[in-house]
Kinemage of the C-alpha trace (Angstrom):
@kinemage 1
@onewidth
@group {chain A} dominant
@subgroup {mainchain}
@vectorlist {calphas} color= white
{ca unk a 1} P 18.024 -1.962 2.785
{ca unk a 2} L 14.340 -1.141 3.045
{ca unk a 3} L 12.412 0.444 0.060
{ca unk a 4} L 9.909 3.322 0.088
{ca unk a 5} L 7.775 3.164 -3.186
{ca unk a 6} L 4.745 4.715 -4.985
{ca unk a 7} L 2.868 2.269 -6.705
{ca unk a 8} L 0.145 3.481 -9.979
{ca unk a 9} L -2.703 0.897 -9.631
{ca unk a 10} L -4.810 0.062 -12.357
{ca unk a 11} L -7.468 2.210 -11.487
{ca unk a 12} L -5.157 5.161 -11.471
{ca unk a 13} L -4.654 5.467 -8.182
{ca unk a 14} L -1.462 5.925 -5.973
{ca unk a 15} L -0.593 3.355 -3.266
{ca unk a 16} L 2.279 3.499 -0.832
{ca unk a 17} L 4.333 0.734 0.626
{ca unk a 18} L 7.950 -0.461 2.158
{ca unk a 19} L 9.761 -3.411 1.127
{ca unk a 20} L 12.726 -5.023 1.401
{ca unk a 21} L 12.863 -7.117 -1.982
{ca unk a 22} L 10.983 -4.686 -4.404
{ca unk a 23} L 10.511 -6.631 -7.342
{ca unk a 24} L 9.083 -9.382 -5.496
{ca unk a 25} L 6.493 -7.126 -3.886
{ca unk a 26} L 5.363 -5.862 -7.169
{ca unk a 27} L 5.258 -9.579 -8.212
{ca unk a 28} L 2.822 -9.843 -5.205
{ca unk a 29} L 0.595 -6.711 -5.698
{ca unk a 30} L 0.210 -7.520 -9.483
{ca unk a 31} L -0.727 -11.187 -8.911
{ca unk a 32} L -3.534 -10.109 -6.320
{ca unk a 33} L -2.653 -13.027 -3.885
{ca unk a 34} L -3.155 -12.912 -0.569
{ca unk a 35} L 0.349 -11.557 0.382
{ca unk a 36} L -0.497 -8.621 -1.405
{ca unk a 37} L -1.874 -5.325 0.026
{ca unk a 38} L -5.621 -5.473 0.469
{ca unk a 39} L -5.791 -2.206 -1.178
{ca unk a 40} L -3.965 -3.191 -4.417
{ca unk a 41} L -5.917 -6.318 -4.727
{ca unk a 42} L -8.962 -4.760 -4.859
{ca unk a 43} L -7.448 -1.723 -7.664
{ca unk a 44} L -4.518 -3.660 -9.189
{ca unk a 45} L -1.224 -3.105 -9.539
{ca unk a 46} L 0.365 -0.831 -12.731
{ca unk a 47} L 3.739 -0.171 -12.090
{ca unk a 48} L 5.952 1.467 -9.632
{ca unk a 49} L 6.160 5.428 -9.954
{ca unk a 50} L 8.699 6.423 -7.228
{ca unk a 51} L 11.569 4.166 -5.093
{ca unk a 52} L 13.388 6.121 -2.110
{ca unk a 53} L 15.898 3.629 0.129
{ca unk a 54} L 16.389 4.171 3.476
{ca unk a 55} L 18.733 1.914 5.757
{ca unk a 56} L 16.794 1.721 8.821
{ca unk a 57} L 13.092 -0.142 9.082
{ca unk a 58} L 12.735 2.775 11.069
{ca unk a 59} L 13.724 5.652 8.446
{ca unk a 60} L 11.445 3.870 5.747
{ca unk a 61} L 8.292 3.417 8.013
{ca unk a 62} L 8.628 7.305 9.091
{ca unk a 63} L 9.272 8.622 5.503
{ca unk a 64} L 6.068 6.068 3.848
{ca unk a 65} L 3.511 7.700 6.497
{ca unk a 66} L 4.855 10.831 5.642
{ca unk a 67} L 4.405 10.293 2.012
{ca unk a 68} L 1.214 8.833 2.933
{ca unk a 69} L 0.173 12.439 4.067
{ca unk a 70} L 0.418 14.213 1.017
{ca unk a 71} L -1.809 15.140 -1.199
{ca unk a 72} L -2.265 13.181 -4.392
{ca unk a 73} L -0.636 16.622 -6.224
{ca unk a 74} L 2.111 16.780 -4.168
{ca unk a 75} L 2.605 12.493 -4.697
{ca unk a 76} L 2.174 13.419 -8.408
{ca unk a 77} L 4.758 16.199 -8.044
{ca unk a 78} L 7.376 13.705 -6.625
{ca unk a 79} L 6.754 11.177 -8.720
{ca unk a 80} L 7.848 13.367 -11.497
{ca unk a 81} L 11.541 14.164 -9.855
């Protein structure tokens, strides 16, 4: 199973990422190691805002660049569902 999620950094920003062991992943982003993003290690890591599962690497890669394209409104807005 491969996870889609929206991450809130510390900075108050919105970072998107796949994963197929989510807690661990947040484990990484918040510790700022080197298996982290770059991105989140720079901003920090809050908490996760929004998890969609897909069963396909495939499915999740297409869906997180297409969540990637959307305005920080429209991530807001789907955060919120």
């Amino acid at each position: 199973m491969f996870t889609v999620y929206i991450l809130k950094t510390t900075s108050n920003t919105l970072y998107t990422g796949i994963t197929t062991n989510l807690a661990k992943r947040l484990k990484e982003h918040q510790e700022r190691s080197g298996r982290g993003a770059k991105y989140t290690r720079a901003f920090g890591a809050e908490k996760i805002m929004y998890v969609e599962e897909y069963a396909t690497r495939s499915e999740a890669l297409k869906r997180e660049h297409q969540i990637k394209k959307l305005t920080r409104d429209k991530k807001e807005q789907l955060c919120r569902k």
